[in-house]
C-alpha positions in Angstrom: -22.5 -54.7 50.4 -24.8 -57.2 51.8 -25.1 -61.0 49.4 -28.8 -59.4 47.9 -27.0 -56.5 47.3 -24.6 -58.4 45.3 -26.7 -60.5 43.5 -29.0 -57.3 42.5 -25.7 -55.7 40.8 -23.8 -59.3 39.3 -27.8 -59.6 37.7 -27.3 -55.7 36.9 -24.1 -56.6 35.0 -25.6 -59.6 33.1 -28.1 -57.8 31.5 -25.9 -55.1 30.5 -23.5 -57.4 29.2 -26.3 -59.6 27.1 -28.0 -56.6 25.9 -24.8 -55.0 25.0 -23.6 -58.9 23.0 -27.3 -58.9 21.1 -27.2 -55.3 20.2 -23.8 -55.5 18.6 -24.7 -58.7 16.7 -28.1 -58.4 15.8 -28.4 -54.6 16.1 -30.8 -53.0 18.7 -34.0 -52.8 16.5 -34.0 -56.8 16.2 -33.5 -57.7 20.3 -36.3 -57.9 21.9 -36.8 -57.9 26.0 -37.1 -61.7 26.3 -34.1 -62.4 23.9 -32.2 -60.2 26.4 -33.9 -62.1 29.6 -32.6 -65.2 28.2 -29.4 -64.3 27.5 -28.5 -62.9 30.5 -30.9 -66.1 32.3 -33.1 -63.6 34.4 -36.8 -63.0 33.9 -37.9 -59.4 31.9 -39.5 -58.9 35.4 -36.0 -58.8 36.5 -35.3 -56.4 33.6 -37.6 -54.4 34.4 -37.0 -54.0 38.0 -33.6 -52.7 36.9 -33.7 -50.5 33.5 -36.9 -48.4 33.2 -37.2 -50.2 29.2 -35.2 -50.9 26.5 -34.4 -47.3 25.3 -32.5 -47.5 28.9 -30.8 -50.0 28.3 -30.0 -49.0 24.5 -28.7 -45.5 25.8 -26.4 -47.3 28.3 -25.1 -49.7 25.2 -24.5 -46.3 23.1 -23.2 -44.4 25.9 -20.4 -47.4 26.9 -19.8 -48.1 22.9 -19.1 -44.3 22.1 -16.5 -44.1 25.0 -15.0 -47.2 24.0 -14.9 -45.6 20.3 -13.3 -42.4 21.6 -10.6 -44.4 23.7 -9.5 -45.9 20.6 -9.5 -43.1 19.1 -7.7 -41.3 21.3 -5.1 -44.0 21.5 -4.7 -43.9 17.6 -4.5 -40.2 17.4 -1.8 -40.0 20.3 1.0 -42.5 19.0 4.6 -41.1 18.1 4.1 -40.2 14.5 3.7 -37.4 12.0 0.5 -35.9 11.1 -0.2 -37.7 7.4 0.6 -41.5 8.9 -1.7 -40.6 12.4 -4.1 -39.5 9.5 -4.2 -42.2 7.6 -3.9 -44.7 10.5 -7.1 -42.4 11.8 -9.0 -43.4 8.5 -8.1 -46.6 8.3 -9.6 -47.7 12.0 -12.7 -45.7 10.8 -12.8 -48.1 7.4 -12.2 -51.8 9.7 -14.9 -50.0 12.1 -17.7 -49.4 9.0 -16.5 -52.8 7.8 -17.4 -54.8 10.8 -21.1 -53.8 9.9 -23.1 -56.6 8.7 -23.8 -56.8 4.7 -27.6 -56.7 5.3 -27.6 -52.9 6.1 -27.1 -53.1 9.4 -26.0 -50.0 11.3 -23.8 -50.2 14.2 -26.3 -48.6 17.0 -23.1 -46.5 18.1 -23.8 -44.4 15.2 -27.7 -45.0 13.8 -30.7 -43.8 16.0 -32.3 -47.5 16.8 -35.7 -47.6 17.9 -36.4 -44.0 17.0 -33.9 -42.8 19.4 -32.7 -40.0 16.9 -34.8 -37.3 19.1 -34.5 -38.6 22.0 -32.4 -36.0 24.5 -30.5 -38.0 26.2 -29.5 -39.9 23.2 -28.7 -36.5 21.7 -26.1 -35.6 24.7 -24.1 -38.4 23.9 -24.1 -37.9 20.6 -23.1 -34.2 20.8 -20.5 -34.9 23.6 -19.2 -37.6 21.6 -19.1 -35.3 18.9 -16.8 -32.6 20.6 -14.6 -35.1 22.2 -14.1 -36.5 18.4 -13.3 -32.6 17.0 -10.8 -31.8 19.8 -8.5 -34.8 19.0 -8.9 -33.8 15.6 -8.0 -30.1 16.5 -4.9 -31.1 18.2 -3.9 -33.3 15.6 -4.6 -30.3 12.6 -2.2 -28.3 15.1 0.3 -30.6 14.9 -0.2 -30.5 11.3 0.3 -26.9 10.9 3.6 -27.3 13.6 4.6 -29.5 10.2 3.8 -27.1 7.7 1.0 -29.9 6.4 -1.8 -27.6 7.3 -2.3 -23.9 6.2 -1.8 -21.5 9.3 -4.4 -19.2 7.6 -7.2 -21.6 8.3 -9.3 -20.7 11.6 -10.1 -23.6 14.0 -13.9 -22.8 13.6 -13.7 -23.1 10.5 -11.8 -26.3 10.7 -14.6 -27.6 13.2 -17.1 -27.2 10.4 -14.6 -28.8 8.2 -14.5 -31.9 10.5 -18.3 -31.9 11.5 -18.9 -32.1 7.8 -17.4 -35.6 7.5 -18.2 -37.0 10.9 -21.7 -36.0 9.8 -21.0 -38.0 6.3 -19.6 -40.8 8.3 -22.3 -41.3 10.2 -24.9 -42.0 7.9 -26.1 -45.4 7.1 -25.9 -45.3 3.6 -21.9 -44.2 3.7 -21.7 -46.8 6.3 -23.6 -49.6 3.8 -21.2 -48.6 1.4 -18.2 -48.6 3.1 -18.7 -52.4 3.7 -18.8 -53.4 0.2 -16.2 -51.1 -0.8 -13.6 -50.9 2.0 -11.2 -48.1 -0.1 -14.3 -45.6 -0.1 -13.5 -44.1 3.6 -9.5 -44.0 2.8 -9.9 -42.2 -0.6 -12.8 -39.8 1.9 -10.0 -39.7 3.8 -7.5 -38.5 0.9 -10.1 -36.1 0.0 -10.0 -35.0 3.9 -6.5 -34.1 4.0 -5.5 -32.7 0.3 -8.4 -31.7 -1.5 -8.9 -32.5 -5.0 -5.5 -32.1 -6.2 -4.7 -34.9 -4.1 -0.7 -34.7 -2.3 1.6 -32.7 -4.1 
């Protein structure tokens, strides 16, 4: 790689890595192009020369904060314990995640559909591959709880991924996430609702 070659790419980087500080901070709807170009010190022609617009570079901020979600996840999920503490340790990232939001309503653009990007199809694959990456860790974990007699054999793993769609769904939607700031315990006691019903553990 020749030195232009470099320089195109590092200036590639910065403006990921600007767009991707503002988004998180200020959310995606309230960064505009030139907040970007200053941040990352290039010109929006430079922008612009490298992401087609700012629903590019939005989708590229979602895509690398959804695998970054799933990757922590995945490392909760996987650690040496039994199926009600990786449950509730599985909940209680979920509640510090929602709680990081900020108090004015905010949504974290990992989860809301900034700049009218809810129909938007590529926005929608990473969404729904996000999705099913989410339900299988959750499917191997309910096996493990049925290994543990925690989970009744009877119940079907499609039915089960309805099950879990159901509250990522609920999760997902700003006013659940507006809530959960102001009242951390509401995902843990969604949570306790999750794993034993209304009854609550026996």
């Amino acid at each position: 790689m020749n030195g232009f070659a470099k320089r195109k790419q590092q200036s590639k980087e910065d403006i990921r890595r600007a767009a991707g500080e503002l988004f998180s901070q200020f959310g995606v709807d309230r960064v505009s192009m030139a907040d970007i170009a200053r941040k990352a010190g290039v010109s929006q022609a430079t922008i612009y020369n490298n992401f087609e617009n700012k629903e590019a570079l939005t989708r590229e901020f979602v895509s690398t904060a959804v695998s970054e979600l799933i990757s922590q996840v995945r490392v909760v999920l996987e650690t040496p314990q039994n199926y009600h503490d990786k449950m509730e340790a599985f909940f209680q990232f979920i509640s510090r995640m929602l709680a990081n939001n900020k108090p004015n309503g905010e949504i974290s653009p990992v989860f809301s559909g900034s700049i009218d990007l809810q129909s938007d199809p590529e926005m929608m694959k990473i969404r729904a591959e996000a999705q099913e990456q989410m339900i299988g860790l959750l499917l191997v974990l309910a096996e493990e709880g049925r290994q543990q007699s925690q989970i009744n054999p009877q119940i079907t793993d499609a039915t089960l991924v309805l099950y879990f769609t159901a509250f990522m769904d609920l999760f997902s939607g700003s006013g659940i996430q507006q809530r959960a700031f102001r009242n951390p315990k509401l995902v843990l006691e969604l949570g306790n609702l999750m794993m034993f019903g209304l009854q609550g553990p026996r």
